[in-house]
C-alpha positions in Angstrom: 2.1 -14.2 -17.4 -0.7 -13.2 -15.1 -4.4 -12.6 -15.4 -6.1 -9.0 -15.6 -9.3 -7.5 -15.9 -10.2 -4.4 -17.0 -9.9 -2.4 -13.6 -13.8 -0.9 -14.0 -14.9 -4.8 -14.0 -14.1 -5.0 -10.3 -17.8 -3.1 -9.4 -19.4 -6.3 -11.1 -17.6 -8.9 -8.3 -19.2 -9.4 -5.3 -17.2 -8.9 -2.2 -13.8 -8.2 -4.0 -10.5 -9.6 -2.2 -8.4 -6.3 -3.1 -4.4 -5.4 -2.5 -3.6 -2.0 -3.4 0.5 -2.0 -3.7 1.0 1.4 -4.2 2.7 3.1 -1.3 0.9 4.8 1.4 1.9 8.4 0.1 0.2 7.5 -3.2 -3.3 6.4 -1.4 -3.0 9.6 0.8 -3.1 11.1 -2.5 -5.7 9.5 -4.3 -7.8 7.4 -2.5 -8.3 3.8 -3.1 -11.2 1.7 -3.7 -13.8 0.6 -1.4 -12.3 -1.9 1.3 -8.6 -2.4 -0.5 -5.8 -3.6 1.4 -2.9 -1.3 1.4 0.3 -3.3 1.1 3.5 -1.7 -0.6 4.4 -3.6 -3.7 7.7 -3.8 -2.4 6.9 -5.2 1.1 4.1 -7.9 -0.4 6.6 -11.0 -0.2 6.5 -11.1 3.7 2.8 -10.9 4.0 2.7 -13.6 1.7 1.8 -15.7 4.4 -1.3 -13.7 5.4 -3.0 -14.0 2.0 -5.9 -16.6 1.0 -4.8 -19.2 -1.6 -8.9 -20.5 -1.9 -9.6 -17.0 -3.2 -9.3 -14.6 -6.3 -6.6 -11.3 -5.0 -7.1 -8.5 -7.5 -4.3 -6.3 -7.5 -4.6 -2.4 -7.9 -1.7 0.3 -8.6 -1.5 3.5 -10.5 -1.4 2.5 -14.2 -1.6 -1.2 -13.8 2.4 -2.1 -14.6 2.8 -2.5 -11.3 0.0 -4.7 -10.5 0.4 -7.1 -13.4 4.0 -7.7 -11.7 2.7 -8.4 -8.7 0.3 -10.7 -9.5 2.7 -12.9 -11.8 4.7 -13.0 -8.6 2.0 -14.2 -6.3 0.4 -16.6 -9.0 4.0 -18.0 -9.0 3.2 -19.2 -5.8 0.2 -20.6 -6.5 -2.1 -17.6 -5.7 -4.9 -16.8 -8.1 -3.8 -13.3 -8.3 -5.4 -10.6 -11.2 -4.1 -7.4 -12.1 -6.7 -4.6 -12.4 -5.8 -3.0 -15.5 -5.6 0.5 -16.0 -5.1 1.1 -12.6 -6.7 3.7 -10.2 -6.1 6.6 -13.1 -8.5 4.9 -15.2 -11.0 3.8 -12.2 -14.4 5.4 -12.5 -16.0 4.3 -9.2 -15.6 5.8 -5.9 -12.3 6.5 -3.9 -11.9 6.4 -0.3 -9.3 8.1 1.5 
């Protein structure tokens, strides 16, 4: 089971450690949030190495599904991973492109 937040709660952390896993086509679409990293859900087990373990990753998607995968995944391996639930459809902040 992993952790989530409510993906509007992510304005209230300071300096925020975010993975968008959509694919690039879907941020060309949209935009992402504010300094996100892009890295394709499907391509996020070889970067594993490149991640911090002595931080919270909060992970970002379309609707959330994705994301809450993901993090179970990456708390598996001992990540402190958090989906942001809702996704970027349901994000009322800024979007960067």
């Amino acid at each position: 089971m992993s952790k989530e937040i409510d993906v509007n709660e992510i304005d209230k952390i300071d300096n925020p450690y975010i993975i968008d896993i959509r694919e690039e086509n879907e941020i060309k679409d949209t935009g992402t949030m504010k300094d996100a990293i892009n890295i394709p859900m499907m391509k996020l087990q070889t970067k594993i190495s490149e991640l911090p373990k002595d931080r919270e990753i909060y992970l970002l998607c379309r609707s959330g599904a994705r994301s809450r995968m993901a993090a179970g995944f990456l708390n598996a391996f001992g990540f402190n991973a958090i989906s942001l639930d809702g996704g970027i459809i349901n994000y009322k902040g800024k979007l960067y492109k």
